[in-house]
VOPAGU-2260 file (C-alpha; in pm, 1 decimal, decimal comma):
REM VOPAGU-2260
SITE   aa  ch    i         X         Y         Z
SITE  UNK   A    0    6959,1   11278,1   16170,7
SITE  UNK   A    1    7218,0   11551,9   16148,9
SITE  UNK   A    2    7238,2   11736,5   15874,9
SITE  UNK   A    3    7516,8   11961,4   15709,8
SITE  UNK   A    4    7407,5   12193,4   15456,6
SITE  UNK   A    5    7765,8   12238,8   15297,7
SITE  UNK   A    6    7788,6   11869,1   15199,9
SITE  UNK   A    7    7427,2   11848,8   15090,5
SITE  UNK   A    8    7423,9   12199,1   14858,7
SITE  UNK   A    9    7783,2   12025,8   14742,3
SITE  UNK   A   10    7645,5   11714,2   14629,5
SITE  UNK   A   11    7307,1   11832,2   14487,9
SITE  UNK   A   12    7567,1   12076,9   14278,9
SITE  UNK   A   13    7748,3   11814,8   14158,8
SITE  UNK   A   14    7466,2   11579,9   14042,1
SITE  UNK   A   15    7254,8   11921,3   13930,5
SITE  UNK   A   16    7538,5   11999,2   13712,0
SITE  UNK   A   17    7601,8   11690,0   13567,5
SITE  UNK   A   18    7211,5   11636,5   13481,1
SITE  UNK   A   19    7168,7   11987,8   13297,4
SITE  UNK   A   20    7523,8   11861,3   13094,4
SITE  UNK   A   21    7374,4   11596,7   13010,3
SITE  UNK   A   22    7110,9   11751,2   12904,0
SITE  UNK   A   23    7221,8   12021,9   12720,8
SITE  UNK   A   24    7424,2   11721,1   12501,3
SITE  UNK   A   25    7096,9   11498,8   12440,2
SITE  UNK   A   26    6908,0   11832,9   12329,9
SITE  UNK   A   27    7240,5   11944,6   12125,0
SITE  UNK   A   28    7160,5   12333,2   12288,3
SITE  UNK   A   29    7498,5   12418,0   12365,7
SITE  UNK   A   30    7554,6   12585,8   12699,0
SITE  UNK   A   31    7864,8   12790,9   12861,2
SITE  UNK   A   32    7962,8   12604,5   13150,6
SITE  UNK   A   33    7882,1   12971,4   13377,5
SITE  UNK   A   34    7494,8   12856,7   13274,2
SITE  UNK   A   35    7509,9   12542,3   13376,3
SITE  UNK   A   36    7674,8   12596,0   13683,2
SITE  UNK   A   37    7454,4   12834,2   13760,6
SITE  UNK   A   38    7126,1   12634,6   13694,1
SITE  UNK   A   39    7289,0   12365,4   13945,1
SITE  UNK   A   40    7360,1   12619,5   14174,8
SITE  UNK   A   41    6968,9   12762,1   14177,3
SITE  UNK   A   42    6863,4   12379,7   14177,3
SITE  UNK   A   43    7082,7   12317,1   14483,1
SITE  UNK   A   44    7006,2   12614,5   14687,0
SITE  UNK   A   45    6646,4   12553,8   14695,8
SITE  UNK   A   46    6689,1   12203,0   14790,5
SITE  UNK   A   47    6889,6   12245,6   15055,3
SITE  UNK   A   48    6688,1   12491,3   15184,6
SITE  UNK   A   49    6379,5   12310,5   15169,3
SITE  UNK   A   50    6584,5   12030,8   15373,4
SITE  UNK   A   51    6705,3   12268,3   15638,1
SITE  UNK   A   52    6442,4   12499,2   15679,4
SITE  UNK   A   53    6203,2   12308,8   15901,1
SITE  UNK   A   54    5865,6   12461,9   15798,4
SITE  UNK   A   55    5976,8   12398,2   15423,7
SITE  UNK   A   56    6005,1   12050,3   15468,1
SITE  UNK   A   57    5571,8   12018,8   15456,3
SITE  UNK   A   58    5594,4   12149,6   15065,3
SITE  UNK   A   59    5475,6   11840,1   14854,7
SITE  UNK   A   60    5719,7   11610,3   14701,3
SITE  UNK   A   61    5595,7   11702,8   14360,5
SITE  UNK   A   62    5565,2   12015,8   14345,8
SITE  UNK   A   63    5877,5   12088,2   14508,4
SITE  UNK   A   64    6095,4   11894,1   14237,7
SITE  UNK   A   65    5919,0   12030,1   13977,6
SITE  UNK   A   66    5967,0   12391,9   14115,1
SITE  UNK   A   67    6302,0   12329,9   14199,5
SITE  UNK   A   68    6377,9   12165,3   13819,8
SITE  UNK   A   69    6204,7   12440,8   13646,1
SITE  UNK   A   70    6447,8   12739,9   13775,9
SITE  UNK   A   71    6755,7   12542,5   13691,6
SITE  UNK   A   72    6652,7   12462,5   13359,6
SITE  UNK   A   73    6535,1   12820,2   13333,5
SITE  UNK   A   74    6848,7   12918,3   13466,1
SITE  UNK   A   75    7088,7   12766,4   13244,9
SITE  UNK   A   76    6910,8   12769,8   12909,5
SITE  UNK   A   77    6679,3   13054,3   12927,8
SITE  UNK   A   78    6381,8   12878,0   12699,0
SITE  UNK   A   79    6177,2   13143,4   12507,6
SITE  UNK   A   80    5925,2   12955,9   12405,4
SITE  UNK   A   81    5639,6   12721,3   12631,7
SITE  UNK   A   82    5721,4   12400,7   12380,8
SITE  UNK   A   83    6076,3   12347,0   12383,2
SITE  UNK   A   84    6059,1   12474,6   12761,7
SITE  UNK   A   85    5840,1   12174,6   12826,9
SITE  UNK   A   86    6051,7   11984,2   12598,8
SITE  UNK   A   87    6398,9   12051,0   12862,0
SITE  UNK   A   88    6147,0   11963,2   13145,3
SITE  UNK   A   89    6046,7   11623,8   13018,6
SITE  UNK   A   90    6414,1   11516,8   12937,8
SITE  UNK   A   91    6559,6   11675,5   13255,3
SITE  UNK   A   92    6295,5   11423,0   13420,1
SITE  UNK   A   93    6409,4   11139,5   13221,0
SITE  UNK   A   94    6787,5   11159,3   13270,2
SITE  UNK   A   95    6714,5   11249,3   13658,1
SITE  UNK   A   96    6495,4   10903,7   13693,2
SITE  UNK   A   97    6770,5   10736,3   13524,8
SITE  UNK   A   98    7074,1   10885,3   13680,2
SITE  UNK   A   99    6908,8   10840,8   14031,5
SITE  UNK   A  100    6768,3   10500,5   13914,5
SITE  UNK   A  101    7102,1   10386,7   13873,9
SITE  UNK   A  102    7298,5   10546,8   14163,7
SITE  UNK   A  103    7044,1   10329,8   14379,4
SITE  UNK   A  104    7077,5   10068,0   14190,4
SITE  UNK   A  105    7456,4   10028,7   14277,9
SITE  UNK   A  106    7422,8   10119,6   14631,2
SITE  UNK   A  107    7219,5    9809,9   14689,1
SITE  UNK   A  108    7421,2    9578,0   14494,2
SITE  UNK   A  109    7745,7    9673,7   14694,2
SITE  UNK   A  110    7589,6    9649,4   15023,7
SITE  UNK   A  111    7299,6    9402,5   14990,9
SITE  UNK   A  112    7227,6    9334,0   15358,0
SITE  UNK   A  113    7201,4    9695,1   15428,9
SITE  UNK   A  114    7011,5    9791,1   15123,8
SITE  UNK   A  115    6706,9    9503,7   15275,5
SITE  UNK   A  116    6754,5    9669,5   15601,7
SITE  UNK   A  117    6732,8   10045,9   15454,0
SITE  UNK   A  118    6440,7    9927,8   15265,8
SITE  UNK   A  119    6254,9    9842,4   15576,4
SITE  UNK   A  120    6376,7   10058,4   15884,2
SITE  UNK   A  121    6648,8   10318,4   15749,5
SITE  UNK   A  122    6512,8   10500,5   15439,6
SITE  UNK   A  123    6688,5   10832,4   15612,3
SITE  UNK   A  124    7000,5   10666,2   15610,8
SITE  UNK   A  125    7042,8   10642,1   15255,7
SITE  UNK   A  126    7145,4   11031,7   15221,7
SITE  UNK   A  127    7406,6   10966,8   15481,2
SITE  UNK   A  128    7542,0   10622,0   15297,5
SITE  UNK   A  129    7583,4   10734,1   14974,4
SITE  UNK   A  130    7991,1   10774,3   14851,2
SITE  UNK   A  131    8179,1   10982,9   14633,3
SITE  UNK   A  132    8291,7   10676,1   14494,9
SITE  UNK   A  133    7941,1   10549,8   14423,8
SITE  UNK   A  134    7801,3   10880,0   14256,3
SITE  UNK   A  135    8119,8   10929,0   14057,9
SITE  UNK   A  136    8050,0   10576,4   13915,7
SITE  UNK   A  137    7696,4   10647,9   13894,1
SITE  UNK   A  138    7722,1   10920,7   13697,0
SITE  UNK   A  139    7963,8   10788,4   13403,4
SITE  UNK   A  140    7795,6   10460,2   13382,0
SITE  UNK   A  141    7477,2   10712,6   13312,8
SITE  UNK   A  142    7645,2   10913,1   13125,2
SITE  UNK   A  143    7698,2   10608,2   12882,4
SITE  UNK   A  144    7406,4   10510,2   12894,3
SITE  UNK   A  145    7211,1   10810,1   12781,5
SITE  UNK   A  146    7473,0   10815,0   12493,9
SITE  UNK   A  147    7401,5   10474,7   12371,3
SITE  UNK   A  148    7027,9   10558,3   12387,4
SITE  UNK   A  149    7012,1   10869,6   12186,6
SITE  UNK   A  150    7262,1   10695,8   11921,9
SITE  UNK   A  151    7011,0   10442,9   11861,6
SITE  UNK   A  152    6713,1   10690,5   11893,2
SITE  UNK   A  153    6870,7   10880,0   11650,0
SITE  UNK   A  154    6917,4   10607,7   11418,1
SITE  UNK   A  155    6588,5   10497,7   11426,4
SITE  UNK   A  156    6403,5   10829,8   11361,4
SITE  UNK   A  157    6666,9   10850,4   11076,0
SITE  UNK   A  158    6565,8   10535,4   10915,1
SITE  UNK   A  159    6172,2   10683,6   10944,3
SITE  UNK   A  160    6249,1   11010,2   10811,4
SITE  UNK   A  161    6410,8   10893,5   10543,8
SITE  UNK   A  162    6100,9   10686,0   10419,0
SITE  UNK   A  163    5783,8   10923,1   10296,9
SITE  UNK   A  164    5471,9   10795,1   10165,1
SITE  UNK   A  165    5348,8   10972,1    9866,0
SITE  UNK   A  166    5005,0   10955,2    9732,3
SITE  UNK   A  167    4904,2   11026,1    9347,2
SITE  UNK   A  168    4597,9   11158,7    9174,1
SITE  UNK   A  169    4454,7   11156,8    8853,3
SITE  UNK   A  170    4094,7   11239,1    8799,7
SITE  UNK   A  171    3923,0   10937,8    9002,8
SITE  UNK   A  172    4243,7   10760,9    9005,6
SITE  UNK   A  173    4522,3   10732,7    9276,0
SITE  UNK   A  174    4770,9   10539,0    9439,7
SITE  UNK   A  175    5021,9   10508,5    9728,7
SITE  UNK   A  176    5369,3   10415,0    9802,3
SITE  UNK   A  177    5688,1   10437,3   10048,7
SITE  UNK   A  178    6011,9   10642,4    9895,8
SITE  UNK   A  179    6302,6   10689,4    9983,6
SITE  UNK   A  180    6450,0   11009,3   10032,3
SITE  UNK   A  181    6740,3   10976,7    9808,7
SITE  UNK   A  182    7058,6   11271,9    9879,3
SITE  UNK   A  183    7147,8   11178,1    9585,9
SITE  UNK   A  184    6868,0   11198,8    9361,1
SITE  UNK   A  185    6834,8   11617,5    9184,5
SITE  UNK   A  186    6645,2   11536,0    8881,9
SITE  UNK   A  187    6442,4   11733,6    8725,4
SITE  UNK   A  188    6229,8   11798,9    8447,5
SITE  UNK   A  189    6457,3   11958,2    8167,3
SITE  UNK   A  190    6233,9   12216,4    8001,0
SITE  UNK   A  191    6003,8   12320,5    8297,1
SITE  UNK   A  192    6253,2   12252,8    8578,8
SITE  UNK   A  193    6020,5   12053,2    8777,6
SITE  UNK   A  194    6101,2   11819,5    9006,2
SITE  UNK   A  195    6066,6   11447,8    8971,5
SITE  UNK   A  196    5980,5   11177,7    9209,5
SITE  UNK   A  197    6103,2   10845,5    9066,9
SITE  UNK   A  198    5837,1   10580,4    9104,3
SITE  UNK   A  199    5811,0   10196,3    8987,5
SITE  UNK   A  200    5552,9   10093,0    8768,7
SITE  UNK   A  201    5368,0    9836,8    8936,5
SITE  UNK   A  202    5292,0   10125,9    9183,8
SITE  UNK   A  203    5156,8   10410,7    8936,7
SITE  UNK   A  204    5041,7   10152,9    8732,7
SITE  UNK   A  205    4635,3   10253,8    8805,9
SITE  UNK   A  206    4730,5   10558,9    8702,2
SITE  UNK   A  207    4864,6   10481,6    8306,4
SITE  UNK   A  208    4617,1   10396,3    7991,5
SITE  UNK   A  209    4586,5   10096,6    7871,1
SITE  UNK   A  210    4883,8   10167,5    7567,1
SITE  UNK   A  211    5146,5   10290,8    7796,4
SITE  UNK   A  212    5095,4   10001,7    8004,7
SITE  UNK   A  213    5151,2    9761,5    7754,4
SITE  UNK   A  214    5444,5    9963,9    7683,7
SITE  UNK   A  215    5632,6    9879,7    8046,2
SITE  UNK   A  216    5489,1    9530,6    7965,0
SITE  UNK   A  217    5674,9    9487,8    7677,1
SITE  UNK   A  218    6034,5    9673,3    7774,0
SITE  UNK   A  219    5953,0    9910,1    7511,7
SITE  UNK   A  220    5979,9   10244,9    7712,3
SITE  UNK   A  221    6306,2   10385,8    7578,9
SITE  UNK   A  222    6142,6   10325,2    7211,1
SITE  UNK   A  223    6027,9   10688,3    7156,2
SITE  UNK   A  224    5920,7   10568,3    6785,9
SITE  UNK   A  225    5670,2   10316,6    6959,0
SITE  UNK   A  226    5541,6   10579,8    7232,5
SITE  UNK   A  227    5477,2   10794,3    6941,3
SITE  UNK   A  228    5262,8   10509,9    6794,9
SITE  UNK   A  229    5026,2   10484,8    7114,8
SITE  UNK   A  230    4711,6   10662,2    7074,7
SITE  UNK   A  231    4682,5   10722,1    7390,8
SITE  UNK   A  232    4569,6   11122,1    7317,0
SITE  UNK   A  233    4408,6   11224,6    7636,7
SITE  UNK   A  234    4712,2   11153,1    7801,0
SITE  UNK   A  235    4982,6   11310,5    7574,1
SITE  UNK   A  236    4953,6   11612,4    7740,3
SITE  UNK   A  237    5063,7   11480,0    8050,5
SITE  UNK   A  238    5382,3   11279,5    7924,5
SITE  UNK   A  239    5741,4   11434,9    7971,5
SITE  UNK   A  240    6076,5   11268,9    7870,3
SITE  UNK   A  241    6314,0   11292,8    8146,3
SITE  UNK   A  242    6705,0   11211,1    8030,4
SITE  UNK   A  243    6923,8   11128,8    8359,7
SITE  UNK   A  244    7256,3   10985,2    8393,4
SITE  UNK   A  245    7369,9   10739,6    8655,9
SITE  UNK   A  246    7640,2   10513,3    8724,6
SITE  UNK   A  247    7744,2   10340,2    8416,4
SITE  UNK   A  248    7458,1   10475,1    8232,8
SITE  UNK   A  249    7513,3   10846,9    8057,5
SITE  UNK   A  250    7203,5   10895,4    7850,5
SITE  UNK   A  251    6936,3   10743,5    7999,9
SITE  UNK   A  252    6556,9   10822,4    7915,8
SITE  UNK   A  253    6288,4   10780,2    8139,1
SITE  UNK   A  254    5881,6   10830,5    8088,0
SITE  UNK   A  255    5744,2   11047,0    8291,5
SITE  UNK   A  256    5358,7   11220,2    8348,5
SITE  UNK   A  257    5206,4   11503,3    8558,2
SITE  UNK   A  258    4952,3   11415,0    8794,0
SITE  UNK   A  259    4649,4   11614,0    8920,8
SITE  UNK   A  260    4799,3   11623,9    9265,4
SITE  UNK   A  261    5103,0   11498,8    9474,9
SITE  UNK   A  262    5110,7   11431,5    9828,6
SITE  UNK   A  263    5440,9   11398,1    9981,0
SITE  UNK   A  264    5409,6   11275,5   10385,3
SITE  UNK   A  265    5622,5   11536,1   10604,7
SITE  UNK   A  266    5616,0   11799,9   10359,3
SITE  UNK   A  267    5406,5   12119,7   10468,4
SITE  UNK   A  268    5362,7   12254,0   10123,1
SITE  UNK   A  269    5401,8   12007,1    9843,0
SITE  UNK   A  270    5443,2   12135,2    9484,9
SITE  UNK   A  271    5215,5   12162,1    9253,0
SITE  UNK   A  272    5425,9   12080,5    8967,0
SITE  UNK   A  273    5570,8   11757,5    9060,7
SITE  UNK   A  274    5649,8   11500,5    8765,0
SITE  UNK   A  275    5615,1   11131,6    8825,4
SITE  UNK   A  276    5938,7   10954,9    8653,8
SITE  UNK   A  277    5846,0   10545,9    8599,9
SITE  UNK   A  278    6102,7   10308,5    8659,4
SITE  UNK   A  279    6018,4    9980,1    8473,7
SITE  UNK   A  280    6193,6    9755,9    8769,6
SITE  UNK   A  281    6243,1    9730,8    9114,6
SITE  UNK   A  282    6414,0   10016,2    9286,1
SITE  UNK   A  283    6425,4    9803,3    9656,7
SITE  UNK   A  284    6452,8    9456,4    9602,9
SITE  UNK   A  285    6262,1    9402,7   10011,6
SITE  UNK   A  286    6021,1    9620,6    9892,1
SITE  UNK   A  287    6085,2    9920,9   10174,1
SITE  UNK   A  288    6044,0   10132,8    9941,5
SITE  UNK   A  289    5881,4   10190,9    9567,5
SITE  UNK   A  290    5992,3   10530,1    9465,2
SITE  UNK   A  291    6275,3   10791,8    9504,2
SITE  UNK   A  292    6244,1   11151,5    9572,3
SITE  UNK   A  293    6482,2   11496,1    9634,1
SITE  UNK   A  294    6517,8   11606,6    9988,5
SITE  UNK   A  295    6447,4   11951,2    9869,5
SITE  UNK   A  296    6041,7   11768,4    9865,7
SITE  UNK   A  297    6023,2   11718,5   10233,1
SITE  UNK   A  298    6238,6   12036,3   10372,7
């Protein structure tokens, strides 16, 4: 087979180039083009020359591509740190597979019979086969591709962030539930400024005496006169009244408590002076999720 090292540095470029774009897109890390050209340019340098040079062409496979990735990624984004190094490296290798993947893919389906006979005789001749035309076409269908994917990857670790499960104690008591972590939702306690994490009643339920219950049984929550009557004393000290307004609603009232201790999922240091606000309904009518709670809990 002859080979010409100008074409083959030219094309590795090309596809080199396009793969560290790519990446640099799916990662959102920004990168002047000079960097990304010249990662390409490292990447395609040392393959050619471990084509042309004859006693190169013994290194392993393996190692060789993942030598060869490693200074181009290290050449166009510079990674200071072993994680999101390794983190470049592993989608480098995915949009590679894929970008390859497909580039094969179309040069069998436009030239079947020679794809069966490159499968079994000619597996050389596939460098020498390959278009412009193809890898241009390659490339943007890709391209697409990866765009589509990390849209809906996106979206779906969205819709998981945005759900937390919380967990709340009181002495020997506690309970669990999903919530939803509302943009939209600031309240807070008015005198001590704490937080609150809006929860339904059915969920923090365990957690009430036996009067306050009865309370949420009967609708009576917003009757302060009636909470007043409850002697429910070993739990006074916990109760706050939390006013809120909300869409057609200006001076609402909700009951509220402090619990021993609030867990909120995602959140490296939850605070200790979280208050629990009870919402005597249903706050997701599928049941996704029980409670509501600040964004400012999980940053």
């Amino acid at each position: 087979m002859t080979l010409y090292a100008d074409i083959l540095f030219l094309v590795n470029f090309v596809m080199n180039g396009f793969v560290l774009w790519v990446l640099s897109k799916a990662m959102r890390t920004p990168r002047k083009a000079r960097w990304i050209l010249l990662g390409a340019g490292v990447m395609a340098l040392l393959y050619t020359l471990i084509i042309v040079i004859e006693p190169l062409r013994f290194v392993n496979v393996f190692i060789a591509s993942v030598v060869i990735l490693a200074a181009g990624v290290g050449a166009a984004f510079h990674p200071t740190q072993l994680k999101i190094f390794f983190k470049l490296m592993a989608m480098a290798y995915v949009i590679s597979f894929m970008v390859g993947g497909l580039g094969m893919a179309l040069f069998f389906l436009t030239d079947l019979p020679y794809a069966i006979y490159f499968i079994v005789a000619d597996f050389d001749g596939f460098a020498r086969t390959v278009s412009w035309q193809l890898m241009l076409v390659g490339m943007i269908i890709s391209y697409i591709i990866i765009k589509i994917s990390l849209k809906v990857f996106e979206r779906h670790t969205l819709k998981r962030q945005m759900l937390c499960n919380v967990h709340i104690t009181i002495g020997d008591n506690d309970c669990n539930f999903n919530a939803l972590v509302d943009t939209g939702h600031s309240l807070k306690e008015p005198i001590s400024q704490s937080p609150v994490i809006i929860a339904e009643f059915e969920q923090v339920k365990p957690l009430l005496p036996d009067g306050l219950k009865v309370l949420f049984y009967e609708k009576q929550e917003n009757d302060l006169a009636v909470l007043l009557s409850i002697h429910e004393e070993s739990f006074y000290n916990r109760i706050r009244m939390i006013p809120f307004t909300s869409l057609g609603r200006s001076n609402g009232m909700l009951i509220g408590f402090r619990p021993d201790h609030v867990k909120v999922e995602g959140a490296e240091n939850s605070p200790t002076d979280i208050v629990i606000g009870i919402y005597n309904d249903k706050l997701c009518q599928d049941g996704r999720y029980r409670g509501l709670l600040s964004p400012d809990l999980v940053a």
